[in-house]
C-alpha positions as CSV (number, residue, x, y, z in Angstrom):
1,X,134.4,-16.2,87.9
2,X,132.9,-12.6,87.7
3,X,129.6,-11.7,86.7
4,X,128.0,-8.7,86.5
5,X,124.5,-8.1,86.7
6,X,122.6,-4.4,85.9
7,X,119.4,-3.0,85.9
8,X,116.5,-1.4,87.2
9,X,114.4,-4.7,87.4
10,X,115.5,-6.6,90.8
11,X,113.4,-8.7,90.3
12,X,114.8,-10.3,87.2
13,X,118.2,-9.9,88.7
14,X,117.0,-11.8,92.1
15,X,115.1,-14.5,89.5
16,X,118.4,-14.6,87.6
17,X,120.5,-15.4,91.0
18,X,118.1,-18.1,91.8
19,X,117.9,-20.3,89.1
20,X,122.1,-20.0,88.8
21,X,122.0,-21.3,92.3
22,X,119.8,-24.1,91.5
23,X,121.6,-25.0,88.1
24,X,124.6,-25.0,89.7
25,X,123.8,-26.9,92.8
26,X,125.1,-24.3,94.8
27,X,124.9,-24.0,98.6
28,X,127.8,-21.7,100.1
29,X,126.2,-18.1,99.4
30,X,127.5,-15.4,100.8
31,X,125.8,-11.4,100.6
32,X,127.2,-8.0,100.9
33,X,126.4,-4.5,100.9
34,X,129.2,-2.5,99.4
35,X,128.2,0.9,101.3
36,X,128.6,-1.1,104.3
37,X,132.2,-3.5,103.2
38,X,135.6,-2.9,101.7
39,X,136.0,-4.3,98.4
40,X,139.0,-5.7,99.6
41,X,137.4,-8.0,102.2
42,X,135.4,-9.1,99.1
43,X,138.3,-10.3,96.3
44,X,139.8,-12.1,99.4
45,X,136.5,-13.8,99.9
46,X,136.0,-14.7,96.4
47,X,139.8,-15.8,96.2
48,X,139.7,-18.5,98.6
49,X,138.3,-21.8,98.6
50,X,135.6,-23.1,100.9
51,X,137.3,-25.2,103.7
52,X,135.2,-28.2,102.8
53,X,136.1,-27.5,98.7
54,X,132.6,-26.6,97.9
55,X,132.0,-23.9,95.3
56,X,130.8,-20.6,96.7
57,X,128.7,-17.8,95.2
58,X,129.9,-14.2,96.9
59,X,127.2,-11.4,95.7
60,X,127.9,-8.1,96.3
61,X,125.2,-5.4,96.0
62,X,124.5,-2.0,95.6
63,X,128.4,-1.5,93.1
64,X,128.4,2.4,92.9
65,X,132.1,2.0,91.4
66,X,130.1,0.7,88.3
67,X,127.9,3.5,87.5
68,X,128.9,7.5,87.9
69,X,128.5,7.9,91.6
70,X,131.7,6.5,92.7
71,X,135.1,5.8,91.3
72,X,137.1,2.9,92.4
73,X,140.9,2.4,91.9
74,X,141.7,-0.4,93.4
75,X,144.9,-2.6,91.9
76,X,144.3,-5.7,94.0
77,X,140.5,-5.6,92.7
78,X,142.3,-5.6,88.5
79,X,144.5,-8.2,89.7
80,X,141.4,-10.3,90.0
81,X,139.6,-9.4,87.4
82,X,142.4,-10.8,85.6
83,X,143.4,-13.7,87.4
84,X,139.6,-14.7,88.9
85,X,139.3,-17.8,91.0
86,X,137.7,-20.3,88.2
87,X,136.1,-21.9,91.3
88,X,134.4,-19.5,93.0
89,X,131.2,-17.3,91.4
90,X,131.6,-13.4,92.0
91,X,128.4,-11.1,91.3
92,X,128.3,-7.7,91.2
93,X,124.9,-5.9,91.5
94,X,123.6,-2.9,91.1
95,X,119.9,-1.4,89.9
96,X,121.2,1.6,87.9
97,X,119.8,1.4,84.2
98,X,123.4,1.8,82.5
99,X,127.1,0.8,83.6
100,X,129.7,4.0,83.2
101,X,131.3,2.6,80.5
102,X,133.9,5.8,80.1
103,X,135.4,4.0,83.6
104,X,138.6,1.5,83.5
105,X,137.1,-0.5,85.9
106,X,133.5,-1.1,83.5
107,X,135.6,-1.9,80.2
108,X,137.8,-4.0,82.3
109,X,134.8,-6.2,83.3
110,X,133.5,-6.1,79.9
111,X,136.0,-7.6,78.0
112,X,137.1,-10.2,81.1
113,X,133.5,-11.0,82.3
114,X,130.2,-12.0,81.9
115,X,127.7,-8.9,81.8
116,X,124.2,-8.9,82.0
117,X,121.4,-6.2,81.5
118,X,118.3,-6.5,83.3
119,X,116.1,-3.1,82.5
120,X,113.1,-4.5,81.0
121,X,110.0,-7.1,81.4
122,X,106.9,-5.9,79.3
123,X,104.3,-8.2,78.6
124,X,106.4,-9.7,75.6
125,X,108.9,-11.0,78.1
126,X,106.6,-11.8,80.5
127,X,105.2,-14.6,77.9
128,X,108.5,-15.6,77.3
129,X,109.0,-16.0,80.8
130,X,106.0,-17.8,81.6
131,X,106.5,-20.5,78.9
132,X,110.5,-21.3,79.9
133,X,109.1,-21.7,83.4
134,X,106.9,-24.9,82.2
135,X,109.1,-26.0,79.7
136,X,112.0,-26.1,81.6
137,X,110.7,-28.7,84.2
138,X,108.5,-30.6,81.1
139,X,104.9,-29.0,81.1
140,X,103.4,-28.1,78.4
141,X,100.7,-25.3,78.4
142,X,98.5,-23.7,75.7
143,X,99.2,-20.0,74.3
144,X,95.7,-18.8,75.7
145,X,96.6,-20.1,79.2
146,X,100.2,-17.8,79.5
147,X,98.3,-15.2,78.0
148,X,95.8,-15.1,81.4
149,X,98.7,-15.7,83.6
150,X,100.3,-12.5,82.1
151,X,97.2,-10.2,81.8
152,X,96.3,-11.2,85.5
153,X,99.4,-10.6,87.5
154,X,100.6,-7.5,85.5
155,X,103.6,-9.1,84.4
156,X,105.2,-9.0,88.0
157,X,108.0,-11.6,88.0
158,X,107.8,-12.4,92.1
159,X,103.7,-13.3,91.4
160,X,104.7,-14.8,88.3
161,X,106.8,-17.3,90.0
162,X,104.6,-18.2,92.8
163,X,101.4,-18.6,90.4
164,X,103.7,-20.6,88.3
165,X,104.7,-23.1,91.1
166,X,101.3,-23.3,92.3
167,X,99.7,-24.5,88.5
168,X,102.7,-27.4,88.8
169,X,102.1,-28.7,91.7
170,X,98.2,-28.9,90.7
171,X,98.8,-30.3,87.7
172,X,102.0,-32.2,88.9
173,X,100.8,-35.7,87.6
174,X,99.5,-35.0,83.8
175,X,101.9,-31.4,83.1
176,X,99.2,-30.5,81.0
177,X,97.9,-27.1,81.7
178,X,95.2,-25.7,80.1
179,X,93.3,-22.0,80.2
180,X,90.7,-23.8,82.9
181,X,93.6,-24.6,85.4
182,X,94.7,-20.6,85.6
183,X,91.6,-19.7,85.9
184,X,90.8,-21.9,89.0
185,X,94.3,-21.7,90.8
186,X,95.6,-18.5,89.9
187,X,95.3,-15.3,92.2
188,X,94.1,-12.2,90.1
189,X,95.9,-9.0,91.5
190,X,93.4,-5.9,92.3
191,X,94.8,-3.7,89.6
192,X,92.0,-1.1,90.9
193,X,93.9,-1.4,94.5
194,X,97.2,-1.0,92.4
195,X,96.2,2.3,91.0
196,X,94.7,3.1,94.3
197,X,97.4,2.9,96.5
198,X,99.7,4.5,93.8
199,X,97.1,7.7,94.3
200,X,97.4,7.3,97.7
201,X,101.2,7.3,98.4
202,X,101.4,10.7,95.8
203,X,99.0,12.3,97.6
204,X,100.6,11.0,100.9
205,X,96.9,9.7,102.2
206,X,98.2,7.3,105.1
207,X,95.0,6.1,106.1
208,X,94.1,4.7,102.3
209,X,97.9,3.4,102.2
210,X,97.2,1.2,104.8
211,X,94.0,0.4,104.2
212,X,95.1,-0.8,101.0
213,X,98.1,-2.1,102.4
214,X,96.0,-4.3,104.4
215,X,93.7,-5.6,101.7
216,X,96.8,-6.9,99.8
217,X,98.1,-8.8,103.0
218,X,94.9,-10.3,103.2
219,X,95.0,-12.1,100.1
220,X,98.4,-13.0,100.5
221,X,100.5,-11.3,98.6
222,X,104.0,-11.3,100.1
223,X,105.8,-8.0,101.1
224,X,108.4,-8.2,98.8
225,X,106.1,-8.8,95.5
226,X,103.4,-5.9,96.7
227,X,106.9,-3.5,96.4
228,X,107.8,-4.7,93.4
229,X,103.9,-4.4,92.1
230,X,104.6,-0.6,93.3
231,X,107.6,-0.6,91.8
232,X,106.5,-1.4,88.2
233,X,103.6,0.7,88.5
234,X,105.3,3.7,89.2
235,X,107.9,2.5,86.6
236,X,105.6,2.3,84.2
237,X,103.5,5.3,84.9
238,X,107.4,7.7,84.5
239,X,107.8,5.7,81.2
240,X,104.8,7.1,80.0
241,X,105.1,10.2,81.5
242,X,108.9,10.8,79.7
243,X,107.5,9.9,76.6
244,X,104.0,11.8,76.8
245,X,106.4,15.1,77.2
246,X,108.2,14.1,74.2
247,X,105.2,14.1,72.5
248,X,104.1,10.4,72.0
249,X,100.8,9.7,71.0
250,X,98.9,6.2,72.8
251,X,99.8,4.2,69.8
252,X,103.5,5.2,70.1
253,X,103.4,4.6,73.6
254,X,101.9,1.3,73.0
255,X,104.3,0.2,70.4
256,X,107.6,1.9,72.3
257,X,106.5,-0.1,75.8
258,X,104.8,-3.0,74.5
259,X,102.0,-2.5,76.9
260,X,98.4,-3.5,77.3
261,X,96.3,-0.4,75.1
262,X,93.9,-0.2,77.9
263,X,96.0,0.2,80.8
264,X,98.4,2.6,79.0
265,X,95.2,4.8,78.4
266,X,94.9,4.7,81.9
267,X,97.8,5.7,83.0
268,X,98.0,8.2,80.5
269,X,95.6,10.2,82.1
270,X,96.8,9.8,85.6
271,X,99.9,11.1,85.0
272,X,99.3,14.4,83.4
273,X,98.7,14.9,87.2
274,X,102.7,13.9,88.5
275,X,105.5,15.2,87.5
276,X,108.6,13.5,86.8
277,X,110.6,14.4,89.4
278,X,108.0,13.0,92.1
279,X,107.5,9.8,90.3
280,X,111.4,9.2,90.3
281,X,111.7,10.3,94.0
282,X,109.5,7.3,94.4
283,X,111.4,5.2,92.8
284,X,114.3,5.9,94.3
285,X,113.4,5.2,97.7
286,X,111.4,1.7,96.8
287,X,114.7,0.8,95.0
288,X,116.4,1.5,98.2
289,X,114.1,-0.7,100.6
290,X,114.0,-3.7,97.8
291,X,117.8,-3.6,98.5
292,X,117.8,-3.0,102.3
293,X,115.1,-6.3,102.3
294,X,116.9,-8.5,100.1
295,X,120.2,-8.2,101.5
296,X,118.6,-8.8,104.9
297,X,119.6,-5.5,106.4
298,X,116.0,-4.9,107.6
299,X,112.8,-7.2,107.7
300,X,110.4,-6.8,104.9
301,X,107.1,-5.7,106.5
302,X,109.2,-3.0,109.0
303,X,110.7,-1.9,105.6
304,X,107.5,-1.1,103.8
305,X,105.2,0.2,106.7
306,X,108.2,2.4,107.4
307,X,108.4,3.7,104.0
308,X,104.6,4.6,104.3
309,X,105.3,6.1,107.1
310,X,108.0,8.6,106.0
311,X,106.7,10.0,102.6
């Protein structure tokens, strides 16, 4: 069974992969890179049964034949798509915003798969996500305690998740969580570090980068959630930036992104300072060590201090 999963947001993609491995009891997983594997190597992976008959979950990352950079003609690769192994779970990945849907191989997929879009998390979804998180293991918590949860980790889904685990296990005997239990459990993220180490890294200031860096280690937040933190900021601050040239006003911004007021008056002034073009270069390359880290290709704290490095 093929599915394929798009997007700019990793994170949602990695979330999505981790609770279909935990629904489904799953514990045969199996990663590739497709810059680095034949696609045939793949389909003969995903068409063959584990030798002790359990179910296996191949995921192959970085799909460029899905999107415009690369075209794949590949029969053996239809065959499947047409005949799939109804034991075995095939995912295809890849962080570009849209599928090429003029391809064969993308309206093949569509009409013989599942297909999933993961390109945005405002705050909207992040209350959303908050509240399935508790209900789905039989909490219950009040509206104003999601709401802190959201407005303090900047609706980052890795932070999210870990706050989220931490309030059950503290409140594992009564599931009851109230706006008192955030506020004594949960980590608040230094948004003023946030915007500080975004300044930093655009105006290529290694010594604040690490400084920074540093700070955010020492409060424990994890490699892998402080470049998605990056990640979202930057995201956010070329959403803004797009729509400022098209001549949005804040409350169009506001009600287009369904962000925070505040911090999109924030950002609107720091971004009449970058242009487009730099804040996607950014982008880019953070996209390309979140994939490097979660397909285990390089460690996550080599990854980051050498992407500091090399601006």
């Amino acid at each position: 069974m093929i599915n394929v999963l798009y997007g700019i947001q990793s994170d949602l993609i990695e979330n999505y992969i981790e609770d279909f491995v935990k629904k489904n009891k799953l514990n045969n997983i199996i990663k590739y890179d497709y810059n680095d594997i034949n696609i045939d190597t793949v389909i003969e992976e995903a068409s063959y049964l584990d030798l002790f008959g359990d179910k296996k979950l191949i995921i192959l990352y970085n799909c460029k034949f899905l999107t415009s950079e690369e075209t794949l003609d590949n029969k053996y690769f239809e065959d499947y798509i047409n005949n799939q192994n109804q034991v075995n779970y095939l995912f295809l990945i890849t962080n570009n915003e849209n599928l090429d849907e003029r391809k064969k191989i993308v309206k093949l997929l569509r009409k013989s798969c599942e297909v999933k879009e993961f390109n945005k998390f405002n705050e909207y979804d992040a209350y959303k996500y908050v509240s399935e998180l508790f209900k789905d293991d039989g909490y219950l918590i009040e509206e104003k305690a999601i709401k802190e949860i959201v407005s303090r980790l900047s609706s980052n889904i890795g932070m999210i998740k870990n706050e989220v685990d931490k309030l059950k296990l503290y409140k594992l005997d009564d599931k009851n969580i109230v706006l008192n239990d955030v506020l004594e459990i949960t980590s608040i993220l230094p948004e003023d570090n946030v915007f500080k180490i975004v300044d930093a890294l655009i105006n290529n200031n290694k010594e604040e980068i690490f400084k920074l860096y540093n700070d955010f280690k020492l409060i424990g937040v994890d490699e892998i959630a402080l470049i998605a933190l990056i990640a979202n900021q930057f995201r956010f601050m070329y959403q803004v930036k797009v729509l400022l040239n098209d001549g949005k006003n804040k409350n169009e911004i506001v009600s287009l992104l369904k962000s925070h007021p505040y911090k999109t008056e924030i950002t609107m002034k720091k971004v009449s300072n970058y242009s487009e073009e730099k804040l996607l270069d950014i982008l880019y390359n953070l996209s390309l060590i979140d994939v490097s880290v979660k397909t285990g290709k390089v460690d996550k704290g080599y990854a980051l201090e050498n992407f500091f490095l090399n601006l």
